[in-house]
C-alpha positions as CSV (number, residue, x, y, z in Angstrom):
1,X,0.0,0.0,0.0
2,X,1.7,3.1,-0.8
3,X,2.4,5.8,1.7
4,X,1.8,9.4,0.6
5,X,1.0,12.5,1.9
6,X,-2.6,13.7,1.6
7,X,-2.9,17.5,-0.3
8,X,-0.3,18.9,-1.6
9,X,3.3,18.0,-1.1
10,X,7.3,18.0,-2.1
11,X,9.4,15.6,-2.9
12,X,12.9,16.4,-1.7
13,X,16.3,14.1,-1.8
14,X,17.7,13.5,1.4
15,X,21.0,13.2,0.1
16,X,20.9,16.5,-1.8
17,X,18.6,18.6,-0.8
18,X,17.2,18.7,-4.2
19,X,13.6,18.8,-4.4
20,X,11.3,17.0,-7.5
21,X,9.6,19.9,-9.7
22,X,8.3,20.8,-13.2
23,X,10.6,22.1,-15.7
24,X,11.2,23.3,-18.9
25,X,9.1,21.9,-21.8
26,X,11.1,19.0,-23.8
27,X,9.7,17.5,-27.4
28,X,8.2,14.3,-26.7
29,X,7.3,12.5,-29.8
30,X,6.2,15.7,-32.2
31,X,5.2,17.5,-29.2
32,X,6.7,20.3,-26.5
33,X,5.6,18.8,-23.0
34,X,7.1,20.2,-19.5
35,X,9.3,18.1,-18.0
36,X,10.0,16.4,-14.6
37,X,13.6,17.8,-12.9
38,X,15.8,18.7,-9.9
39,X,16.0,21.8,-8.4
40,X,16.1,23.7,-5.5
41,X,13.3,23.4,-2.5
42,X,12.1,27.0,-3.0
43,X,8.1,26.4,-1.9
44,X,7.0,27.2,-5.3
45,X,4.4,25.9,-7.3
46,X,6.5,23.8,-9.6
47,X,7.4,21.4,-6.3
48,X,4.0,20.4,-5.2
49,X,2.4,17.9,-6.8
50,X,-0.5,15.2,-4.9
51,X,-1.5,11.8,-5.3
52,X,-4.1,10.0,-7.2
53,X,-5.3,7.1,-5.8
54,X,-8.4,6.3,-7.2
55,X,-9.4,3.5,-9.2
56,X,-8.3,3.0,-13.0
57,X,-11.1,1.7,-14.6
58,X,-9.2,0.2,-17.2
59,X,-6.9,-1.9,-15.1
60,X,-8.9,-1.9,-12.6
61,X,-6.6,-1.2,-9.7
62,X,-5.6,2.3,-8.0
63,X,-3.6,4.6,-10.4
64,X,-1.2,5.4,-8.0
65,X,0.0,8.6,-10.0
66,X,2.3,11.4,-8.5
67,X,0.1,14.3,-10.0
68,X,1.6,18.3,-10.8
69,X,0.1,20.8,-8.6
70,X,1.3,23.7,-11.2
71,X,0.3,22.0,-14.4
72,X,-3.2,21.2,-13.4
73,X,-4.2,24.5,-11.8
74,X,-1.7,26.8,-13.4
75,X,-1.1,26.5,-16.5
76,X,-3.9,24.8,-18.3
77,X,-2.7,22.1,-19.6
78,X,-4.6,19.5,-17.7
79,X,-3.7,17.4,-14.6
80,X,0.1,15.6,-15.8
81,X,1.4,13.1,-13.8
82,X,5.0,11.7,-13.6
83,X,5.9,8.9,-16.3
84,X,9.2,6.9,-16.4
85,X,10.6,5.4,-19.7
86,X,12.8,3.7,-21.4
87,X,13.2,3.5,-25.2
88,X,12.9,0.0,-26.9
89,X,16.2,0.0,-28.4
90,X,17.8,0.9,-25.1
91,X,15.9,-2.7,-23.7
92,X,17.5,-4.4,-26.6
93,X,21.1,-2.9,-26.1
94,X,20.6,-3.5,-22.4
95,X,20.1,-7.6,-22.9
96,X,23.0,-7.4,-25.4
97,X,25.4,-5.3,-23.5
98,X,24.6,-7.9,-20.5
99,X,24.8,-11.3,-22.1
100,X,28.2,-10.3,-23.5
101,X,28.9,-9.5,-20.2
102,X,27.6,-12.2,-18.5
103,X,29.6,-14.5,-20.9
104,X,32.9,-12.7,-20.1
105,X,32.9,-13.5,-16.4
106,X,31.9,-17.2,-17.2
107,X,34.9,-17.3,-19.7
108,X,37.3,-15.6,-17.0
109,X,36.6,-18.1,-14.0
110,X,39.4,-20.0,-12.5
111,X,41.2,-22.8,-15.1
112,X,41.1,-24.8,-12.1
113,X,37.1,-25.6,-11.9
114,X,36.5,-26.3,-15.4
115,X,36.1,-29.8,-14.7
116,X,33.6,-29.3,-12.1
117,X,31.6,-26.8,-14.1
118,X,32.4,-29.4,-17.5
119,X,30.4,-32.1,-15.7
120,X,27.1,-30.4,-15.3
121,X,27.2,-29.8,-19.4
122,X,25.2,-32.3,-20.3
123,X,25.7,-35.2,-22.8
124,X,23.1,-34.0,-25.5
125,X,24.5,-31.1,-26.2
126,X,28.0,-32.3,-26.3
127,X,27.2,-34.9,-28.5
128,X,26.0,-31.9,-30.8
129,X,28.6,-29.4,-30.1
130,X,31.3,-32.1,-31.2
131,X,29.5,-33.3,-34.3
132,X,28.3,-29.1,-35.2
133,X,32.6,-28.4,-34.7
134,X,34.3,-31.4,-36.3
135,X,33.3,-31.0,-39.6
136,X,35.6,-27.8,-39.2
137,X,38.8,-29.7,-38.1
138,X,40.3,-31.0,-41.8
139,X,39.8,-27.5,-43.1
140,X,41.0,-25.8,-40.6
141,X,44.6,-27.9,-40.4
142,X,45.2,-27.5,-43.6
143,X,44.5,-24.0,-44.3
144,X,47.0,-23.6,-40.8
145,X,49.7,-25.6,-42.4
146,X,49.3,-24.5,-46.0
147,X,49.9,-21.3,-44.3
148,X,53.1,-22.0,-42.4
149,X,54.2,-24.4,-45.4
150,X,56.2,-21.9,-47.5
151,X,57.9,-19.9,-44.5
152,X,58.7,-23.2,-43.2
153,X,60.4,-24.4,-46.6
154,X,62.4,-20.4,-46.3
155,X,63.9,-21.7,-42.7
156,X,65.0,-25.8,-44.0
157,X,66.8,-24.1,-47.1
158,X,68.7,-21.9,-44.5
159,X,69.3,-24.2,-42.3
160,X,70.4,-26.6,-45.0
161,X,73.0,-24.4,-46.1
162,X,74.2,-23.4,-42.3
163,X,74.6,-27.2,-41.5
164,X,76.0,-28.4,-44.6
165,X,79.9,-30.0,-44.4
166,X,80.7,-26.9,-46.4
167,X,78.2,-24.0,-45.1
168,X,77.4,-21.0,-46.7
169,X,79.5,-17.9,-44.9
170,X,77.1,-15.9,-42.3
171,X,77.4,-13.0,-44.8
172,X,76.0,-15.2,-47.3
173,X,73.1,-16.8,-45.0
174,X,72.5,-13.0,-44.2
175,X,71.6,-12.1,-47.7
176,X,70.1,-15.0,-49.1
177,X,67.6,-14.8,-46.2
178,X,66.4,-11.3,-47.1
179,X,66.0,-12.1,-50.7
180,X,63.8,-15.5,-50.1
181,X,61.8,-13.7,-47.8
182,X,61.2,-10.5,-50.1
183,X,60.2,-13.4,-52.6
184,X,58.1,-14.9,-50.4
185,X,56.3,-11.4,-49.3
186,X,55.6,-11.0,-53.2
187,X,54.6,-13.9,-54.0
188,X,51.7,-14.2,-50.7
189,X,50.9,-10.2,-52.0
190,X,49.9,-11.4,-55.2
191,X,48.4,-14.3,-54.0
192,X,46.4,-11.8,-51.2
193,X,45.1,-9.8,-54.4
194,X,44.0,-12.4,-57.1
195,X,41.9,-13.4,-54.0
196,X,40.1,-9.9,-53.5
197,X,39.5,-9.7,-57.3
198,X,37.7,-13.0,-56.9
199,X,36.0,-11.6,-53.9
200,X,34.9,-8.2,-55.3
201,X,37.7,-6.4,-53.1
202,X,40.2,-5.2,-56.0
203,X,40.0,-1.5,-53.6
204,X,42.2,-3.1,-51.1
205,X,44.7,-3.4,-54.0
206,X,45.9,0.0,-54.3
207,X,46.8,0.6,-50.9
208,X,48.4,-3.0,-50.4
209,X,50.8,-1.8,-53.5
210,X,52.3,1.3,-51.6
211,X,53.3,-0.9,-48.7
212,X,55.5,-2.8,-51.1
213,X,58.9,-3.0,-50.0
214,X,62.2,-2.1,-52.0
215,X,63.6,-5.0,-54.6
216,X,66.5,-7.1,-53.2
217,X,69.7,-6.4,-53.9
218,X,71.4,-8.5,-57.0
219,X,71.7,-11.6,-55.4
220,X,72.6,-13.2,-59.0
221,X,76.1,-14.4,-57.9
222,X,74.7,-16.2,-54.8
223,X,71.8,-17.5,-56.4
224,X,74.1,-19.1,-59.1
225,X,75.9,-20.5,-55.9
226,X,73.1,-22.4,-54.5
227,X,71.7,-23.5,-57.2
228,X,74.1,-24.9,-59.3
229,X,76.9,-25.4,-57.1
230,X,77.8,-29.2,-56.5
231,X,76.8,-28.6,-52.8
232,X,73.3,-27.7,-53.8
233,X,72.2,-30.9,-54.6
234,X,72.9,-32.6,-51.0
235,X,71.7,-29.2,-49.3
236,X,68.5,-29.5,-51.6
237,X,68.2,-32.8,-50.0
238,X,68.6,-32.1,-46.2
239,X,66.4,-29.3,-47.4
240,X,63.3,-31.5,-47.6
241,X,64.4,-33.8,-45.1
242,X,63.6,-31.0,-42.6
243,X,60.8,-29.8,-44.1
244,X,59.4,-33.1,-44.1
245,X,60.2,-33.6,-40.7
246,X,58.9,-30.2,-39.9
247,X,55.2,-30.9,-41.5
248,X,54.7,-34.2,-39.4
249,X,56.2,-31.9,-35.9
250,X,54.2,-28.8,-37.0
251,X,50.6,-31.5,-37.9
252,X,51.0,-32.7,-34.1
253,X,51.6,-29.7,-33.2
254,X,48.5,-28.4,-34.8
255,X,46.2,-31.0,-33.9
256,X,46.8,-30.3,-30.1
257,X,45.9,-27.0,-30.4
258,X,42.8,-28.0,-32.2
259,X,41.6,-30.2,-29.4
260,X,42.7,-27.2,-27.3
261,X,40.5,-24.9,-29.2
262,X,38.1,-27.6,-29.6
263,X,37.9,-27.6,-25.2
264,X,37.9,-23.8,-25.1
265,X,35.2,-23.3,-27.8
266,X,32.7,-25.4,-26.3
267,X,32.8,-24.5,-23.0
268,X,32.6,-20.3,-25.0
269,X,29.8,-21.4,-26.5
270,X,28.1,-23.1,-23.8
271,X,28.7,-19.8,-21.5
272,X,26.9,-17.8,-24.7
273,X,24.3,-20.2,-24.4
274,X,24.4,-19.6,-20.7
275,X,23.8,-16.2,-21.0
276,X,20.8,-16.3,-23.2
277,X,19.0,-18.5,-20.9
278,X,20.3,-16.0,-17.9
279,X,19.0,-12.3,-20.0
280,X,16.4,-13.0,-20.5
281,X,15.0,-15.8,-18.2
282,X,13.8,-17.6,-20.2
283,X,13.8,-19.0,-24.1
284,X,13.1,-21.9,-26.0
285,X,15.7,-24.4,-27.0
286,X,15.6,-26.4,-29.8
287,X,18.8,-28.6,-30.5
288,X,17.1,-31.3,-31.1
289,X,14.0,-33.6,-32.7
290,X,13.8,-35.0,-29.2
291,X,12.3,-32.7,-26.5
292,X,13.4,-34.8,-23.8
293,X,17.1,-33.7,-25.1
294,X,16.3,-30.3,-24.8
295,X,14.4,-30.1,-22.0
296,X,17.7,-31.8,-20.5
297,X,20.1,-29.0,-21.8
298,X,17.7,-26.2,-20.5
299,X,18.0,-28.2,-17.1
300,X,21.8,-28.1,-17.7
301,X,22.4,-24.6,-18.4
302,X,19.9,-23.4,-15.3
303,X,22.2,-25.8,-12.9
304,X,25.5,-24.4,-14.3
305,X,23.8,-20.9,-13.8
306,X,23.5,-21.8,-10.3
307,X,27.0,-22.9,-9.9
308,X,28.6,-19.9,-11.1
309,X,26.6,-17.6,-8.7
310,X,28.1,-20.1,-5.5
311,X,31.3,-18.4,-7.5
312,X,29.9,-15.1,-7.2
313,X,29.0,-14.8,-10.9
314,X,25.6,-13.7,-12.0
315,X,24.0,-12.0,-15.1
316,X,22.1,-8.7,-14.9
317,X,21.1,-6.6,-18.2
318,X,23.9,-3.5,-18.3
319,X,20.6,-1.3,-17.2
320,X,20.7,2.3,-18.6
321,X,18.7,4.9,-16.6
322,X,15.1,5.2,-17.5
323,X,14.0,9.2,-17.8
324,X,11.4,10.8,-16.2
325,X,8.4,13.0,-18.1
326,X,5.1,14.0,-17.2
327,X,2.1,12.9,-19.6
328,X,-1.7,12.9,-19.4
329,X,-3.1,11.3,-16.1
330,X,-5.4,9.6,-18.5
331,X,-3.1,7.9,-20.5
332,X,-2.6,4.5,-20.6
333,X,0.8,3.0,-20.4
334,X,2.7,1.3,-22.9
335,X,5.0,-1.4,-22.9
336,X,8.1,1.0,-22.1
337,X,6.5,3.1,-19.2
338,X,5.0,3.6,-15.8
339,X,3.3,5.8,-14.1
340,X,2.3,4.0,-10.9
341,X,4.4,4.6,-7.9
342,X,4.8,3.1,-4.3
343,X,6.4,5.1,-1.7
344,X,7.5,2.6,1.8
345,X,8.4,6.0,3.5
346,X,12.3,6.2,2.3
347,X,11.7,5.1,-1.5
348,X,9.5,5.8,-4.7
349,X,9.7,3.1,-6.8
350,X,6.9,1.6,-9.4
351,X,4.2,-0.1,-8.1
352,X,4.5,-3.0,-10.5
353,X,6.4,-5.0,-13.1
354,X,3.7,-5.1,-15.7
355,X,5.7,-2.1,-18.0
356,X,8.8,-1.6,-16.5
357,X,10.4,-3.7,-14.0
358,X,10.1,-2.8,-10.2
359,X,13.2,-3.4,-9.0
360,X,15.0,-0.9,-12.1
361,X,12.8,2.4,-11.1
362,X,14.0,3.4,-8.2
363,X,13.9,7.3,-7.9
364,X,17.5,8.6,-7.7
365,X,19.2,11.6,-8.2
366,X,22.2,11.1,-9.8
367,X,24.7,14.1,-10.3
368,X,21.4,16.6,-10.0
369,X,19.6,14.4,-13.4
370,X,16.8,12.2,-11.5
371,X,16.7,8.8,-13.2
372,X,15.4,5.3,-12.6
373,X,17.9,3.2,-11.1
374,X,18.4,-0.1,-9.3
375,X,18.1,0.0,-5.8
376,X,21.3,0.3,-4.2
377,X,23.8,3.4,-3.9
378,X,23.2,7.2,-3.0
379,X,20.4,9.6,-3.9
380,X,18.1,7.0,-3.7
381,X,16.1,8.1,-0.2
382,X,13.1,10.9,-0.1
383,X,11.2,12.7,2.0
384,X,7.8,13.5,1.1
385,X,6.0,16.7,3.5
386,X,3.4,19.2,3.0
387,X,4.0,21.8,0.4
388,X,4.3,25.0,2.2
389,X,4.0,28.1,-0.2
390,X,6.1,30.7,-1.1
391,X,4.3,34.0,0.1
């Protein structure tokens, strides 16, 4: 049951001193309307407003509607009562801004209870993730070492030569390396630009060309060296010896890292999946042609969710402020707004969730701007007495 004054009264901060009042018109929608604002506790008009309490025959339950003293007996415009809102789109960026949130922290806990945390995943949806991922792993090593191959080749030739019975000097090493690899850059640059033009990019082209770097100097003498020196032949040899040896090192290599990745990605996208069930609370999964299976990985996710917040860990949208406006006392709400209020003696917050929910409205002035806030943190108490005015 909400507590307010009978007649007339002010709402004043007692943090701030600041008291709740009428201000200057703002366009809402394609319309100038006065606004709802902090300012000083000076007894005039614009700080008293009353409460409606009678019965909306609509919704059939008390308005509960903080109503302007000044607008409704001053200015003409009607009795105007205090609405809160929030636009759509700032709902929408909340949930977002949170999940990603949300999924941060569960990707930041401790290495060391991933096992714990990995047993309440169930089976269904690892059985899904790891057929949905595999498919991925051929590709994916050979476009790694496909990648490495050619720089890999560059280092057996070199090291080739430096191990040979009869080595190339260090001078030599020196500036064969720096011509193979100002080959190689050219050679993966053209490579990089026959593959925009395929893709419709040839605009990256231009500006790829002016970070080309100077030709080589003549290496022709060394070049003739190894290539048709007697040595070159052996060297050639050891050359793909090591390279050999390098692919079947670098494959293991790479195939440990995938599982790696493969752990990693799973438990990421079962943290993403976390937070969707988390923001809001509830959706519909549908993984599989079997609703048992789904009803077991929605059962899953909820008991992981309540793991993590033993840890401390729990989702909440990244709430921006709702704003404050006065509107019609006859107007309906909307899906973004309230205009019903509860005041428990210390707080005004709204008087339900139906629009807006409750536990996000709570009256606060914050840096002199009176939002809608979470409970919690200063400029959040009020003191509600009879408006005494100015003579």
């Amino acid at each position: 049951m909400a507590i307010f004054p009978s007649g007339n009264f002010t709402i004043v901060n007692n943090d701030t001193g600041r008291c709740v009042r009428v201000g200057p018109q703002q366009l809402q929608g394609d319309y100038l309307k006065p606004s709802v604002v902090l300012g000083p506790a000076d007894g005039t008009s614009a700080t008293a407003w009353w409460f409606q309490g009678s019965n909306d025959m609509v919704e059939r339950e008390p308005y509960n509607q903080i109503v302007s003293y000044l607008l409704g007996k001053e200015d003409n415009l009607g009795n105007r009562c205090v609405s809160m809102y929030i636009d759509h789109s700032d709902k929408d960026s909340e949930l977002t801004i949170g999940r990603k949130r949300f999924k941060r922290k569960l990707n930041a806990l401790p290495a060391d209870t991933r096992p714990t945390r990995a047993a309440l995943i169930p089976k269904p949806w690892r059985t899904q993730f790891t057929k949905d991922y595999q498919h991925k792993r051929d590709q994916w090593l050979s476009d790694r070492l496909n990648a490495e191959r050619d720089q890999a080749w560059l280092e057996a030739q070199l090291e080739a030569w430096a191990a040979d019975q009869d080595p190339l000097s260090s001078e030599k090493l020196t500036r064969l390396r720096a011509y193979l690899e100002q080959e190689l850059a050219s050679r993966q640059r053209e490579e990089r630009h026959s593959q925009w033009e395929r893709e419709g990019k040839s605009h990256l082209i231009a500006s790829d060309r002016q970070e080309e770097p100077q030709k080589p100097e003549d290496v022709s003498e060394l070049l003739t060296e190894t290539d048709q020196d007697p040595r070159a032949t052996r060297v050639g040899d050891q050359a793909s010896t090591l390279h050999e040896a390098w692919a079947e090192r670098r494959s293991k290599e790479l195939e440990q890292e995938y599982k790696d990745g493969f752990a990693v990605a799973a438990l990421e996208q079962w943290h993403e999946l976390c937070a969707f069930i988390a923001l809001p609370e509830d959706i519909e999964i549908k993984m599989h042609t079997d609703p048992d299976k789904d009803k077991e990985i929605k059962a899953g996710l909820r008991a992981y969710i309540d793991a993590v917040a033993q840890e401390g860990v729990t989702a909440s949208p990244a709430w921006s402020s709702a704003q404050f406006r006065t509107q019609g006392c006859g107007r309906g709400r909307s899906s973004n707004d309230t205009y019903r209020w509860e005041y428990d003696g210390t707080h005004i917050y709204a008087a339900d969730s139906k629009t807006l929910p409750a536990e996000r409205t709570y009256w606060t002035d914050r840096d002199g701007t009176l939002l809608g806030r979470p409970q919690g943190g200063p400029g959040q108490t009020w003191t509600l007495a009879s408006w005494t005015p100015t003579t």
